[in-house]
C-alpha positions as CSV (number, residue, x, y, z in Angstrom):
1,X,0.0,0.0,0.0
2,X,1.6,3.7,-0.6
3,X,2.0,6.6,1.3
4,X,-1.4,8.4,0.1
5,X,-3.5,5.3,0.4
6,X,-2.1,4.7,4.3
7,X,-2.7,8.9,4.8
8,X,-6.3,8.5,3.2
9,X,-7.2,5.5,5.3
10,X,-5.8,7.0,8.4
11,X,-7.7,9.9,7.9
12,X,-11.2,7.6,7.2
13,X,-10.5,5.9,10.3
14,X,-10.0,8.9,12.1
15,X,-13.0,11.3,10.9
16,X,-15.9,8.5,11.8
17,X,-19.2,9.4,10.9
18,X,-18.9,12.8,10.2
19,X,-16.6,12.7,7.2
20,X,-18.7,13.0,4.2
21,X,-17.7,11.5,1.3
22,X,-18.8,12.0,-2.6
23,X,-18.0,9.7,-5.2
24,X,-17.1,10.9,-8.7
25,X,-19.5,11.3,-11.2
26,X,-22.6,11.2,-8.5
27,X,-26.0,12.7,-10.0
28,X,-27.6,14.0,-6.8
29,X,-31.2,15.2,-8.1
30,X,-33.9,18.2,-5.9
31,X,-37.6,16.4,-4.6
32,X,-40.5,17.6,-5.7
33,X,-43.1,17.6,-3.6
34,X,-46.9,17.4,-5.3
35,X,-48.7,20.7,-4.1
36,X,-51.8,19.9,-5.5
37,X,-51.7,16.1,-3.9
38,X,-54.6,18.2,-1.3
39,X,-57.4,18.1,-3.5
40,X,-56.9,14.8,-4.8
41,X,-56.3,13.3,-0.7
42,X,-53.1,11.9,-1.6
43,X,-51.2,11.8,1.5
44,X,-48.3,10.0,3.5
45,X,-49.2,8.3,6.4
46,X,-48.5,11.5,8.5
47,X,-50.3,13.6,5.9
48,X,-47.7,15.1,4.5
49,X,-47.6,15.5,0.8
50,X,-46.2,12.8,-1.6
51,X,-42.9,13.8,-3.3
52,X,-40.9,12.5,-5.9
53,X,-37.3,13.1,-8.3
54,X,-37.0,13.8,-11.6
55,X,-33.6,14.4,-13.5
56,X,-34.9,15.1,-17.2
57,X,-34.1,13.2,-20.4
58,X,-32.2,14.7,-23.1
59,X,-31.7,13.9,-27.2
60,X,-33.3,11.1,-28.6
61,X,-34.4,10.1,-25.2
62,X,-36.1,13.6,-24.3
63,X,-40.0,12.2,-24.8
64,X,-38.9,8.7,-22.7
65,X,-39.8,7.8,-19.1
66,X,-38.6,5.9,-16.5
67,X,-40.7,5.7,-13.1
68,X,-39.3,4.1,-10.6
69,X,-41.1,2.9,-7.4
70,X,-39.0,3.1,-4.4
71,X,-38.8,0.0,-2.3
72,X,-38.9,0.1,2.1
73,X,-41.2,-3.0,3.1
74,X,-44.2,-2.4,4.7
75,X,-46.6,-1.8,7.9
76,X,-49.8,-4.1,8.6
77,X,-50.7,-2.7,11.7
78,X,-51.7,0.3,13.4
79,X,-48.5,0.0,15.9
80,X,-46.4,-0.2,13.2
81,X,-48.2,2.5,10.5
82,X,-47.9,4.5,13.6
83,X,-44.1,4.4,14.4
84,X,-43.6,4.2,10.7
85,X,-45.4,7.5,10.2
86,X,-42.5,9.0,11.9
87,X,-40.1,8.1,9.8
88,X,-39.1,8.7,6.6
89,X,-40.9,5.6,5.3
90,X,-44.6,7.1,6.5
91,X,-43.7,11.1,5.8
92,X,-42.2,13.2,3.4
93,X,-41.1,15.5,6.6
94,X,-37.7,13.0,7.3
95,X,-36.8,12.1,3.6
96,X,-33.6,13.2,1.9
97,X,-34.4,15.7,-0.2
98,X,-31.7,14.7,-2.5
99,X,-31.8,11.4,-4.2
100,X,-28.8,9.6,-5.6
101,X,-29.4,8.6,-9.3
102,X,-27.3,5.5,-10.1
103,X,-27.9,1.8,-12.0
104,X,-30.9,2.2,-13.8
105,X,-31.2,6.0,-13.1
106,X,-27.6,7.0,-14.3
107,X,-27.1,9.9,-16.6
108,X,-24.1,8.4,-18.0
109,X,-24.1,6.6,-21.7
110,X,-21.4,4.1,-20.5
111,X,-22.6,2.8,-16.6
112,X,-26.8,3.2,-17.7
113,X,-26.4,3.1,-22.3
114,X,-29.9,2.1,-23.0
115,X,-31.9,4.2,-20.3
116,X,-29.1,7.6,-19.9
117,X,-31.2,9.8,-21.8
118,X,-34.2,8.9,-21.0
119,X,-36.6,11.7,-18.2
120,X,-35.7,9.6,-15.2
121,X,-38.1,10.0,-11.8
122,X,-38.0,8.4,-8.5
123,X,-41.4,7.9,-6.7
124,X,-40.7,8.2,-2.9
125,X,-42.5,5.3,-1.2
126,X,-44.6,6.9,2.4
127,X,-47.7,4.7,2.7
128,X,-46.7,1.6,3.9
129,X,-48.7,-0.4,0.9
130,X,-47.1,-0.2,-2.1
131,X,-48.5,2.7,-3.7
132,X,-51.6,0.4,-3.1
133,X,-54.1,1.3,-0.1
134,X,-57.1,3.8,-0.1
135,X,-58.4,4.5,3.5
136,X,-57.7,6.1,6.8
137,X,-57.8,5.7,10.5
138,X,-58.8,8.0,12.7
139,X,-59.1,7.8,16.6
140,X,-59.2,10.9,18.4
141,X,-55.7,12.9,17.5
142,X,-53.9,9.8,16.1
143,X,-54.8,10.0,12.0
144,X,-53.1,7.6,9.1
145,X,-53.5,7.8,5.7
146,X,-53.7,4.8,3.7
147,X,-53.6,6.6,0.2
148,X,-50.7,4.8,-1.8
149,X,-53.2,4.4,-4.7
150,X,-53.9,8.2,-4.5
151,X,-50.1,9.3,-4.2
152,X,-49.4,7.3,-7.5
153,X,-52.8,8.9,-9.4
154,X,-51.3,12.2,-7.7
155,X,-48.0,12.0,-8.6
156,X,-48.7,10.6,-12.2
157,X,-51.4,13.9,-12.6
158,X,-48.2,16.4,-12.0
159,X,-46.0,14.3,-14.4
160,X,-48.1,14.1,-17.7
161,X,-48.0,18.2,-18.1
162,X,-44.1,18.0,-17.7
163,X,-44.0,15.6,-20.7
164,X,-45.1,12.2,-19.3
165,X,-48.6,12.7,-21.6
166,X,-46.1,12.8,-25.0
167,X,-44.1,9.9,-24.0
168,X,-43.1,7.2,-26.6
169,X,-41.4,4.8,-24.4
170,X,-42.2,4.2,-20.6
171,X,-40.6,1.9,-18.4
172,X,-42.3,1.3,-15.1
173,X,-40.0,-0.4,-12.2
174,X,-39.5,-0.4,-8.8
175,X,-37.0,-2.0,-6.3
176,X,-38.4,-4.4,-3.6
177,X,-41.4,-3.2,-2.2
178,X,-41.2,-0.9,-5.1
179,X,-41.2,-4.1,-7.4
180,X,-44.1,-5.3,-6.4
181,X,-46.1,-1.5,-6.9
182,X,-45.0,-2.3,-10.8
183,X,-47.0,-5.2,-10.6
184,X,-49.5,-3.1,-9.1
185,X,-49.9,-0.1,-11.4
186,X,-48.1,-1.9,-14.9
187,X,-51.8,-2.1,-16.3
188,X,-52.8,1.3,-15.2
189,X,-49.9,2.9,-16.3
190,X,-50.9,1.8,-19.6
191,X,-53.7,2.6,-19.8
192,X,-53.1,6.6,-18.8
193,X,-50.7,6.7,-21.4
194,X,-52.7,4.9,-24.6
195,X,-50.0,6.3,-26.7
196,X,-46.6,4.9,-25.4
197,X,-45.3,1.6,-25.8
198,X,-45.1,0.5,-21.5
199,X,-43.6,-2.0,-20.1
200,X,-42.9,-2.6,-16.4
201,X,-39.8,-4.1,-15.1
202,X,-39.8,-5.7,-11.1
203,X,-36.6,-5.7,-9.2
204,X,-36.5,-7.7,-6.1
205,X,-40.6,-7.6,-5.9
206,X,-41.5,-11.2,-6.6
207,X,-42.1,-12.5,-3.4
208,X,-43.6,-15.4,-3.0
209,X,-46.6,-17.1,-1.8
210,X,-44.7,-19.6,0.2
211,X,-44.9,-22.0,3.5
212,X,-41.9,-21.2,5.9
213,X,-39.8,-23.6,7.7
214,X,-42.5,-24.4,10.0
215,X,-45.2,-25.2,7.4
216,X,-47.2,-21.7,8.1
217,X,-48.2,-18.9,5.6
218,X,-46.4,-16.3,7.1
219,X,-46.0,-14.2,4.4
220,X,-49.7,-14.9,3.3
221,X,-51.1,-13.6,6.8
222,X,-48.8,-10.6,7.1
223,X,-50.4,-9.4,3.5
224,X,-53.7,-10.1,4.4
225,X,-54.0,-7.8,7.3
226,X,-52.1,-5.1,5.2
227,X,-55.3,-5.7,2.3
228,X,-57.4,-5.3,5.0
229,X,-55.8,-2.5,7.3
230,X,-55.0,-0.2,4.4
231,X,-57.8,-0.7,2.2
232,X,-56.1,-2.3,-1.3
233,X,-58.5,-4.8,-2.3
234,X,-60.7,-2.7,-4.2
235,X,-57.7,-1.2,-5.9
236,X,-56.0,-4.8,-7.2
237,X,-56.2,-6.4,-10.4
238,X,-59.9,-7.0,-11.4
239,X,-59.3,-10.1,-13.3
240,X,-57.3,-11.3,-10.8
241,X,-60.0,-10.7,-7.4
242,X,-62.8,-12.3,-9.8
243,X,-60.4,-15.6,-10.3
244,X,-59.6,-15.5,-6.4
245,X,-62.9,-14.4,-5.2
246,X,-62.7,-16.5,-2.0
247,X,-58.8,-15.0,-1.3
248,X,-58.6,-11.7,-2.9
249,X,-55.9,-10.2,-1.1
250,X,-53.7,-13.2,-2.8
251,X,-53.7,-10.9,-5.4
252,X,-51.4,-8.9,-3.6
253,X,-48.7,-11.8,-4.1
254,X,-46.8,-11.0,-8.1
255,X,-47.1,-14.6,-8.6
256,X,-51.0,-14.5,-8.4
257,X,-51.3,-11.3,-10.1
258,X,-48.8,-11.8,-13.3
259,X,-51.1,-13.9,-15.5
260,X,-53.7,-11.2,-15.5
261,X,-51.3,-8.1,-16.3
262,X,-51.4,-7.1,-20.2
263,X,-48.0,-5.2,-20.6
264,X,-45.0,-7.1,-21.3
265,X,-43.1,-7.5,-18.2
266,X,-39.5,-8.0,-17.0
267,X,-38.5,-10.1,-13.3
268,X,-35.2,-9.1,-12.1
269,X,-34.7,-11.5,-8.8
270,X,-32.1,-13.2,-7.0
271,X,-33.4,-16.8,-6.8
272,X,-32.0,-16.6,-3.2
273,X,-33.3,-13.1,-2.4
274,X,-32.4,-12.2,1.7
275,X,-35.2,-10.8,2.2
276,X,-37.2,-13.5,1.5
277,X,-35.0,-15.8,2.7
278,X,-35.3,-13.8,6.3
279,X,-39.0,-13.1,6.0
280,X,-40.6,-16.0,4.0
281,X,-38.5,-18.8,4.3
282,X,-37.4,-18.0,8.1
283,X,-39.3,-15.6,9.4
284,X,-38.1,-14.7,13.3
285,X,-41.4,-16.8,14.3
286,X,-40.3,-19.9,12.5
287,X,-36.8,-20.2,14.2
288,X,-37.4,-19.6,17.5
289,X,-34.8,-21.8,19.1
290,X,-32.4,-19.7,16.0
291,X,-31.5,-23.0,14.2
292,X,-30.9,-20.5,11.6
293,X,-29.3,-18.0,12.5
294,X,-25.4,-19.2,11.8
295,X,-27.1,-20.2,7.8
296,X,-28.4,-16.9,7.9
297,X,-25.7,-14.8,8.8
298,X,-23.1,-17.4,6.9
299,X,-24.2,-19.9,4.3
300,X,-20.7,-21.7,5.2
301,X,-22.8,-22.3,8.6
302,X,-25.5,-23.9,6.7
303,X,-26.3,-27.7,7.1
304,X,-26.8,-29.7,4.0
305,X,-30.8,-29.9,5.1
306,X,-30.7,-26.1,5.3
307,X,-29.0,-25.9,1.9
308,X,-31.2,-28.6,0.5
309,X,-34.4,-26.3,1.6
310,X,-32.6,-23.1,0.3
311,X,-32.5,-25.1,-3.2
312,X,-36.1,-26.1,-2.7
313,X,-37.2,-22.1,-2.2
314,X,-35.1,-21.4,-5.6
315,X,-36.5,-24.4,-7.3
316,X,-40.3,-22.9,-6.2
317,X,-39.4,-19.5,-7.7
318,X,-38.8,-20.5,-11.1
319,X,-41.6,-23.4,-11.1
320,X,-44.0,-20.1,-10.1
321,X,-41.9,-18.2,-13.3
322,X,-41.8,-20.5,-15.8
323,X,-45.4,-20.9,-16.7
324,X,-45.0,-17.3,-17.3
325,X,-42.1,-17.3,-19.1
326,X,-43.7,-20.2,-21.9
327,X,-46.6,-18.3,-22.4
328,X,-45.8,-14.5,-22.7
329,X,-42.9,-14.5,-25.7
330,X,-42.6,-10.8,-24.8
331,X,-41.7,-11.0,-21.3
332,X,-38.5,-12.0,-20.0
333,X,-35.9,-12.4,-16.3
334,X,-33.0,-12.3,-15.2
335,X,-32.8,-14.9,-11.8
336,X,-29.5,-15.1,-10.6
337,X,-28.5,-17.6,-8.0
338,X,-27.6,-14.3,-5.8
339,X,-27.9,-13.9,-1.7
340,X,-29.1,-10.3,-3.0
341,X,-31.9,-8.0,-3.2
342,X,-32.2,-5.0,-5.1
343,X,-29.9,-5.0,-8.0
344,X,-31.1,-2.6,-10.9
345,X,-30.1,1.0,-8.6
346,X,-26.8,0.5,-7.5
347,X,-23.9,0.9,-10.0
348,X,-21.9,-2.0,-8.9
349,X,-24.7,-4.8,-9.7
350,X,-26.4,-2.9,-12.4
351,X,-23.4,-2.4,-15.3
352,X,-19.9,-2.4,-13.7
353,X,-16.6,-4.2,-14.7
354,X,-17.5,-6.7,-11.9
355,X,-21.1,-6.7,-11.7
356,X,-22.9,-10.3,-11.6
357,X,-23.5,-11.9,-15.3
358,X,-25.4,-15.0,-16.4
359,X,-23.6,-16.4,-19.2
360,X,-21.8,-13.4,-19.2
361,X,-24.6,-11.0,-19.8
362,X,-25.2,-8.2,-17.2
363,X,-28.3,-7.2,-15.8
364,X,-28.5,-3.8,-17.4
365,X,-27.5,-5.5,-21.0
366,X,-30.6,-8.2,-20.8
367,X,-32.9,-5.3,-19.8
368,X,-32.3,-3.2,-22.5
369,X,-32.5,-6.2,-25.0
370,X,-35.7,-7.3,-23.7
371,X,-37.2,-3.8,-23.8
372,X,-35.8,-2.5,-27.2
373,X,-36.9,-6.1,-29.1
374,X,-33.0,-6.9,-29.6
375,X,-32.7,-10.5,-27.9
376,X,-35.4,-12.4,-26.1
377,X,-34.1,-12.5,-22.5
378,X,-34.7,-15.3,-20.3
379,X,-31.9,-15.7,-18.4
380,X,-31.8,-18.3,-15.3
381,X,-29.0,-18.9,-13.1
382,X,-27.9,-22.5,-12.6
383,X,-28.1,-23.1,-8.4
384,X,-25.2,-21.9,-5.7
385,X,-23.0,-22.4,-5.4
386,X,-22.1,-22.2,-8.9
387,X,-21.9,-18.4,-9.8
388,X,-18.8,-16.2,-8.9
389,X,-20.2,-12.9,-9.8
390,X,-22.8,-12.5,-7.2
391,X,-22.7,-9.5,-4.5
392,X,-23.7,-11.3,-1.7
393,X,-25.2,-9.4,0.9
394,X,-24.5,-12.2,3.0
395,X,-20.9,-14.1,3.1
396,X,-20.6,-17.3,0.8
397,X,-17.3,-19.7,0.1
398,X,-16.6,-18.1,-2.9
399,X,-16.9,-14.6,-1.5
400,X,-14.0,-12.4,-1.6
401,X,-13.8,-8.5,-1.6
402,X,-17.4,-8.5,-2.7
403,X,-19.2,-9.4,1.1
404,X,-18.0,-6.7,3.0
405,X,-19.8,-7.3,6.4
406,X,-22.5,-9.7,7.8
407,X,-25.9,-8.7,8.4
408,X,-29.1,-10.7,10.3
409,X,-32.9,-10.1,10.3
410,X,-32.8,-7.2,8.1
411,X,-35.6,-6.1,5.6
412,X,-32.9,-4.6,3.0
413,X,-34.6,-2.1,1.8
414,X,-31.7,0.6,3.1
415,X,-31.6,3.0,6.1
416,X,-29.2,5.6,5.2
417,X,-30.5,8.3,5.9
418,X,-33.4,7.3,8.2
419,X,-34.0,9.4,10.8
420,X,-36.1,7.1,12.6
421,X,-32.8,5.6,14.1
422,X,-32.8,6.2,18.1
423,X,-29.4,5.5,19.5
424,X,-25.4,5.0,18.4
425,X,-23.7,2.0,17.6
426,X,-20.3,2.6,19.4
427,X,-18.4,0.1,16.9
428,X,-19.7,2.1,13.9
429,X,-20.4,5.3,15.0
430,X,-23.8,5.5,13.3
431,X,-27.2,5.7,14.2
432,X,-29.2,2.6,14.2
433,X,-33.3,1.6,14.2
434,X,-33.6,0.2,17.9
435,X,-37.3,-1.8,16.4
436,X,-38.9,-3.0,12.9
437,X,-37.2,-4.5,10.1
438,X,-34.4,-2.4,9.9
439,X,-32.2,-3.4,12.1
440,X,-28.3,-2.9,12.9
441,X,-26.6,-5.7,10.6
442,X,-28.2,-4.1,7.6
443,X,-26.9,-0.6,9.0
444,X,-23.6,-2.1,9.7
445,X,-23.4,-3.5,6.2
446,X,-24.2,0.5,4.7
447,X,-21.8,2.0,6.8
448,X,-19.1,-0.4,5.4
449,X,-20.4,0.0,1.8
450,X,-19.9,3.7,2.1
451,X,-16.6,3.6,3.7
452,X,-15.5,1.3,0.7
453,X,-16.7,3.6,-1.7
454,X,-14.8,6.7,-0.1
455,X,-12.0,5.1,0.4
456,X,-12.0,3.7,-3.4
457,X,-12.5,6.8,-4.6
458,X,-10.2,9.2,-2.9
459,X,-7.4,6.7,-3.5
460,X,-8.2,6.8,-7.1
């Protein structure tokens, strides 16, 4: 190592949390905040007003979309709506109001070359639903708003006189929670734009409708209270609540939903995504006695029965994508066999020298050639521990430099700048959530990530 890179380090070491770091080249892009969101009664949890970014296109690419759901979980409850509303996943009040741009949402021809033109906007995600409820609780001077549905018809109303109503091309996607509001609204978004070619692209969102370890529908109950809680049912697919009458609210499950959505449609999904391994597959209430845990935090720690049910999960995924994928020639995925989740916003798994490939084609290539007609794109992983590209978010054998620090029951969705966080961890010198989903491995992991990054780039 030379001089500068021991002086840089020394100083990173040193500075802790307050040293701020920008990396080259980052597009930092002003919210917006929808002023007339009042008379349509599209509001946050808190009732703020909704918000998003937009960073417009440019050339060829100026009457070209891309809407982008942000991702962040969800709350099913009124305890948790309630603490969520004071965050900056229930209220516009605690966001950022700068968003990084990067992957997908890169202004640069050679990190983002089909998409870096294009108008570029970032929904910000502060229902708790997935852009999906329409109600509202009310009990004395506690209020939530349940109006996802309305903060998408709100947000979409302020974009088509900035050019969304002349668009040729539209991409609709979203990242986790995110992912699954493209399921959501794909058909919709259509629809309000007759004129466009749309299609809708899921990253991370195809969660499954699956038994845990301990034979329960976890995931199946948790969805079903949010339904009823936040009032979505009347707002799901139509087709797809007829089909189900009996079980509407599985219609809030992708894998339900797809047959009955009309625009051609893109899964981006690690076949071993962490938050479904954490939250589906082992849920905290399935592994009480935490013969998990070790797996979890380690797959080296994983016992051939744990690996064989980590297979069987993988194996589920693409039984529930193949029927798709025979009968819809204009849709296409990219599973990778990936402890991952979210891959299509950051740089590093999106288009990068390193970035994770299935027969050597990167995520960001077998996008663009599904959406621009160039190559059909079905591309499918074969099953860890077989791929050496993958940036595991939890360690593997084959990890090296990529798996920079472990993480446990985490919901993934990111916490960087959530001021929710109520106390310091002394070892990293950041804040942390003390309850929910977002808990201090995933914070750890961030804080490491960004370190990385700094120190990569002031050495360079």
């Amino acid at each position: 190592m030379n001089i500068i890179a021991v002086t840089v380090l020394v100083i990173l070491l040193n500075c802790g949390s307050f040293c701020i770091c920008v990396p080259p080249q980052q597009l930092l892009v002003n919210m917006t905040v929808v002023r007339n969101a009042t008379a349509l009664g599209a509001f946050c949890l808190d009732g703020s007003l909704p918000a998003y970014h937009l960073h417009r296109g440019f050339g060829a690419g100026v009457r070209n979309w891309i809407l982008q759901f942000e991702g962040g979980g969800w709350c099913n409850d009124l305890k948790s709506c309630l603490e969520r509303a004071n965050t900056r996943r229930g209220s516009t009040k605690y966001m950022n109001k700068l968003a990084t741009f990067s992957g997908i949402l890169s202004n640069n021809a050679s990190l983002n070359p089909d998409f870096y033109n294009w108008n570029r906007v970032k929904l910000r995600y502060c229902d708790g639903a997935s852009f999906g409820g329409d109600a509202m609780f009310k009990n004395g001077t506690s209020i939530l708003y349940f109006r996802g549905q309305k903060i998408w018809e709100a947000i979409i109303q302020d974009l088509l006189p900035k050019g969304l109503g002349h668009a040729r091309q539209a991409l609709l996607s979203g990242c986790s929670a995110g992912g699954l509001s493209s399921f959501l609204h794909c058909d919709g978004l259509a629809k309000m734009l007759p004129n466009a070619t749309v299609k809708c692209l899921s990253d991370a969102g195809f969660f499954l409708d699956e038994k845990d370890v301990s034979l329960k529908y976890t995931m199946r109950s948790f969805y079903a209270k949010l339904v009823t809680l936040q009032g979505v049912e009347k707002n799901l697919n139509k087709k797809c609540t007829n089909f189900f009458s009996k079980n509407p609210e599985l219609c809030f499950f992708p894998q339900h939903a797809l047959k009955f959505i009309t625009p051609p449609f893109f899964i981006l999904n690690a076949a071993y995504d962490v938050f479904q391994f954490n939250h589906i597959l082992v849920p905290p209430s399935a592994d009480l006695l935490g013969q998990w845990k070790g797996c979890k935090n380690n797959t080296a720690q994983c016992n051939e029965k744990q690996i064989d049910t980590l297979q069987g999960f993988r194996q589920n995924m693409l039984l529930a994508l193949r029927s798709f994928s025979k009968n819809f020639s204009q849709w296409g995925m990219f599973i990778n066999s990936c402890f991952a989740h979210c891959q299509s916003e950051s740089q590093e798994t999106w288009l990068a020298v390193n970035s994770p490939r299935i027969h050597d084609v990167t995520i960001a290539k077998a996008v663009g050639d599904w959406y621009f007609n160039r190559n059909g794109t079905n591309e499918i992983d074969c099953p860890f521990p077989c791929d050496t590209t993958c940036h595991n978010l939890i360690p593997t054998a084959l990890d090296d430099r990529r798996f920079l620090s472990s993480i446990s029951e985490s919901d993934l969705d990111g916490c960087e700048d959530c001021l929710a966080r109520k106390h310091k961890d002394n070892k990293s010198g950041i804040n942390q959530p003390m309850h929910g989903l977002m808990v201090v491995g995933f914070a750890l992991f961030l804080d490491r990530i960004t370190f990385r990054d700094c120190y990569v780039s002031l050495i360079s």
